[in-house]
C-alpha positions as a Markdown table, in Angstrom:
| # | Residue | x | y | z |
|---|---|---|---|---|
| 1 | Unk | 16.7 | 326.3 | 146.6 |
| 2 | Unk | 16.9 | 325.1 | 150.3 |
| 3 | Unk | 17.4 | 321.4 | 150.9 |
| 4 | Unk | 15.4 | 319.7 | 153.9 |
| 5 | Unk | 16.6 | 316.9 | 155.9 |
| 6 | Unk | 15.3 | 313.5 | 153.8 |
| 7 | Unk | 15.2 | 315.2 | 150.5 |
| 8 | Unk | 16.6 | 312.5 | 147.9 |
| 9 | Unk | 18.3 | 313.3 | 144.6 |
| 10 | Unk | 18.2 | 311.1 | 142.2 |
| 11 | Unk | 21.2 | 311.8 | 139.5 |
| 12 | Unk | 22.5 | 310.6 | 136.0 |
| 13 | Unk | 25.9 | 310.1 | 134.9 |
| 14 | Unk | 27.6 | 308.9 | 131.5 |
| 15 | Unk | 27.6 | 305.4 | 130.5 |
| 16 | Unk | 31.2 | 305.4 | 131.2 |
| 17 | Unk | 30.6 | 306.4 | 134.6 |
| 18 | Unk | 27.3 | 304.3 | 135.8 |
| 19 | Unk | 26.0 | 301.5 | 134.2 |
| 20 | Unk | 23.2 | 301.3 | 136.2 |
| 21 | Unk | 19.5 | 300.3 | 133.9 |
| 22 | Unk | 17.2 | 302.8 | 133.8 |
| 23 | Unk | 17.4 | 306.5 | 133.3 |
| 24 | Unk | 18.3 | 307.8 | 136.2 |
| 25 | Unk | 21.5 | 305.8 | 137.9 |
| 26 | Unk | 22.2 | 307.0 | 141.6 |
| 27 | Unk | 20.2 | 308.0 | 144.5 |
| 28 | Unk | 21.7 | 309.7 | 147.9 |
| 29 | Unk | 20.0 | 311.5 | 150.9 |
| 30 | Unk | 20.9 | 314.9 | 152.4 |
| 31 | Unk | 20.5 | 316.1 | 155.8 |
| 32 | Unk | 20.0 | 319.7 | 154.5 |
| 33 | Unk | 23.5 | 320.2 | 154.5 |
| 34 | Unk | 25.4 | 316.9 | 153.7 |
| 35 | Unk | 25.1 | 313.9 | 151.3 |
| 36 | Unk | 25.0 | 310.2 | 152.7 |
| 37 | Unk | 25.0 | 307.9 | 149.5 |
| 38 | Unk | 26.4 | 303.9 | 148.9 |
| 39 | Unk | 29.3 | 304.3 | 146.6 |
| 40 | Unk | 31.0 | 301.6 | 145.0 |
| 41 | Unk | 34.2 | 303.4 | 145.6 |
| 42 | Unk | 35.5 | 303.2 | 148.3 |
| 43 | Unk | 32.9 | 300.1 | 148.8 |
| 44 | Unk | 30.9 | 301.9 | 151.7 |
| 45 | Unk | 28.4 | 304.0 | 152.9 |
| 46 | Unk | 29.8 | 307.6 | 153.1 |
| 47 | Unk | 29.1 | 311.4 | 153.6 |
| 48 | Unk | 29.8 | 314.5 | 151.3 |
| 49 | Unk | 29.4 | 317.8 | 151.2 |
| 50 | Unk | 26.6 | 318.9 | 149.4 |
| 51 | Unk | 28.5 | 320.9 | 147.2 |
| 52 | Unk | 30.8 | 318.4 | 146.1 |
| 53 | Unk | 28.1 | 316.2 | 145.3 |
| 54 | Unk | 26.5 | 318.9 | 143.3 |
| 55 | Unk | 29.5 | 319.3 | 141.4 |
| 56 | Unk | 30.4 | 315.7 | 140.5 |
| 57 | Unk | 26.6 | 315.1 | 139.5 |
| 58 | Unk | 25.6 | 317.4 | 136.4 |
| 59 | Unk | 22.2 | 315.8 | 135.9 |
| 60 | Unk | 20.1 | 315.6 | 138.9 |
| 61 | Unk | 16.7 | 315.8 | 140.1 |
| 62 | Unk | 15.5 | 316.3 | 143.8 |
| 63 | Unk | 12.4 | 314.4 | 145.5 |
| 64 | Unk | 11.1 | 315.9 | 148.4 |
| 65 | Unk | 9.3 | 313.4 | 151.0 |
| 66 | Unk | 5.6 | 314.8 | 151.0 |
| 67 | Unk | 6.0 | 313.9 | 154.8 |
| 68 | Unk | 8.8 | 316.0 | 156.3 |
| 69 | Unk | 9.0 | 314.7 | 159.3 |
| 70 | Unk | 9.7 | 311.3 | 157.6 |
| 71 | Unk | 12.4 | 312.7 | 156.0 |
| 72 | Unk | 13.6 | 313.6 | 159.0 |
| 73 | Unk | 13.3 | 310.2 | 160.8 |
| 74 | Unk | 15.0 | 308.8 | 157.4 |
| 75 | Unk | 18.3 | 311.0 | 157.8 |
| 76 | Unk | 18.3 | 309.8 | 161.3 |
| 77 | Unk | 18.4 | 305.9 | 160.6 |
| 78 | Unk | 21.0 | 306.8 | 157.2 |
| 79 | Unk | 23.5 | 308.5 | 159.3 |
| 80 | Unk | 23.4 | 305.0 | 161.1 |
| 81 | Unk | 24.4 | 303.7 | 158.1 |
| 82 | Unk | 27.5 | 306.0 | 157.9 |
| 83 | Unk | 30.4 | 303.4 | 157.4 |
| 84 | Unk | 27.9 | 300.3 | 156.4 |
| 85 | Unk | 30.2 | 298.0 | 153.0 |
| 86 | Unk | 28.7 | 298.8 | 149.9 |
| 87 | Unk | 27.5 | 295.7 | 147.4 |
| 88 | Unk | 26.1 | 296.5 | 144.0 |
| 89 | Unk | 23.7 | 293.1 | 144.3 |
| 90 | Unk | 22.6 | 293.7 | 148.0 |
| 91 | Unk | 23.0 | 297.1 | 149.8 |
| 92 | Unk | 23.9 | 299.9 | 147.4 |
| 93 | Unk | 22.5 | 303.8 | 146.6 |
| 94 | Unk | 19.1 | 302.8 | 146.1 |
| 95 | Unk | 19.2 | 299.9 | 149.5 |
| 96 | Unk | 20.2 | 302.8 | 151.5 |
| 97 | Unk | 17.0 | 305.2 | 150.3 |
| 98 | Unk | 14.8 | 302.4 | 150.6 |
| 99 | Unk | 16.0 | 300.7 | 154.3 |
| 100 | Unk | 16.1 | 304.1 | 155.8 |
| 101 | Unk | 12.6 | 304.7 | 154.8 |
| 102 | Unk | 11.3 | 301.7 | 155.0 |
| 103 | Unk | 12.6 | 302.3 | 159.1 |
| 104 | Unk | 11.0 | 306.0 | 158.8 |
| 105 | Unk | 7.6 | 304.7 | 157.4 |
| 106 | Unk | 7.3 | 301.3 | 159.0 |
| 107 | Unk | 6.3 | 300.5 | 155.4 |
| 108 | Unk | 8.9 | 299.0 | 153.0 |
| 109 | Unk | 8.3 | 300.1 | 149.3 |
| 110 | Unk | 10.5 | 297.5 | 147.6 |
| 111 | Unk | 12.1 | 300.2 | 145.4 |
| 112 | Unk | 14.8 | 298.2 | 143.5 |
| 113 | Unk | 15.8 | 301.2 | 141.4 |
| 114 | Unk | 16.2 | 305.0 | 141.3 |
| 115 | Unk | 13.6 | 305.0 | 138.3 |
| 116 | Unk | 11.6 | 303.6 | 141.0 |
| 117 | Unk | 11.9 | 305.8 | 143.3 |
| 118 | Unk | 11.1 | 308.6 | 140.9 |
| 119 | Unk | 7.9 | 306.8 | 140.4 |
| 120 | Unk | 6.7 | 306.9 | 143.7 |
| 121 | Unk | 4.1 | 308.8 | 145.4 |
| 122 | Unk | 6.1 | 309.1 | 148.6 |
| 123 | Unk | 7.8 | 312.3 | 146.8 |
| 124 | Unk | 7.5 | 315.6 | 145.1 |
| 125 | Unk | 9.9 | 316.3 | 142.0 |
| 126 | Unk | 11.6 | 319.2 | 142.4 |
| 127 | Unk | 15.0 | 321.5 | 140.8 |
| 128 | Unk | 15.8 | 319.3 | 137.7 |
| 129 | Unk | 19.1 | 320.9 | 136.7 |
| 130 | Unk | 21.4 | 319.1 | 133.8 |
| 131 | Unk | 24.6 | 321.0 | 132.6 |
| 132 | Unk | 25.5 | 319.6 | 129.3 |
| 133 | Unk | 29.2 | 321.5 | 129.7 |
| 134 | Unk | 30.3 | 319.1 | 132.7 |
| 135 | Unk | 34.1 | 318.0 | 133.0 |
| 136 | Unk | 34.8 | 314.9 | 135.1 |
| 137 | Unk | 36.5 | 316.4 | 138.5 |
| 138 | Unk | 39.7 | 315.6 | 138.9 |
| 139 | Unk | 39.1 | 314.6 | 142.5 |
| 140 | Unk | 36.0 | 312.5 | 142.1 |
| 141 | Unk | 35.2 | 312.9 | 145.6 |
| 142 | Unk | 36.2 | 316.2 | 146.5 |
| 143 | Unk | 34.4 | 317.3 | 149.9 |
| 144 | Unk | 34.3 | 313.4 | 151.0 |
| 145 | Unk | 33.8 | 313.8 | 155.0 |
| 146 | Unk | 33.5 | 310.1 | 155.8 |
């Protein structure tokens, strides 16, 4: 499957991993090519290479804006955000997603979680894919560009 600027993934990890409420636990953007996502570690906004962030996240789902050219004004306000510190309670995964389209939109949909935002009716649900044989990678962040 081809990946279009704005398309979100929403993934799930192990509760050893992510204890994050709700089913599914993360939530990062990709430009077509590369992942931006909040990570806890290394405390900050960063950018990975879509197959690294494939790898390391067995469980995923993608949601595909219905509006692509808001998904394109959203990757352009997230690779602002390239850099930005990370806080679990204030701006993390899902704080990126939602200020980035909230810019895009003009709207803010106060999505406090990634269930959330696989409720909404901003997106299509695409390419679930869960592969129940996944080993930890040794290098957690393999393919880290930023």
């Amino acid at each position: 499957m081809d990946y279009l600027p704005g398309d979100v993934f929403l993934t799930r990890n192990t509760p050893e991993f992510n204890k994050t409420p709700g089913y599914w636990q993360h939530a990062a953007i990709t430009t077509g090519k590369i992942i931006i996502e909040g990570q806890e570690e290394p405390g900050k906004v960063i950018m990975v290479t879509l197959e690294g962030f494939l790898k390391r996240n067995p469980e995923r789902i993608l949601l595909r804006p219905i509006n692509k050219d808001i998904g394109l004004k959203a990757v352009e306000y997230a690779e602002d955000y390239v850099g930005v510190p990370y806080n679990r309670r204030s701006f993390n995964c899902v704080t990126l997603i939602r200020t980035v389209y909230a810019k895009a939109l003009g709207y803010d949909y106060y999505w406090l979680t990634p269930d959330s935002l696989y409720r909404s009716l901003l997106f299509n649900r695409f390419d679930y894919y869960e592969n129940k044989n996944w080993v930890k990678p040794e290098d957690w962040y393999a393919g880290r560009l930023v």
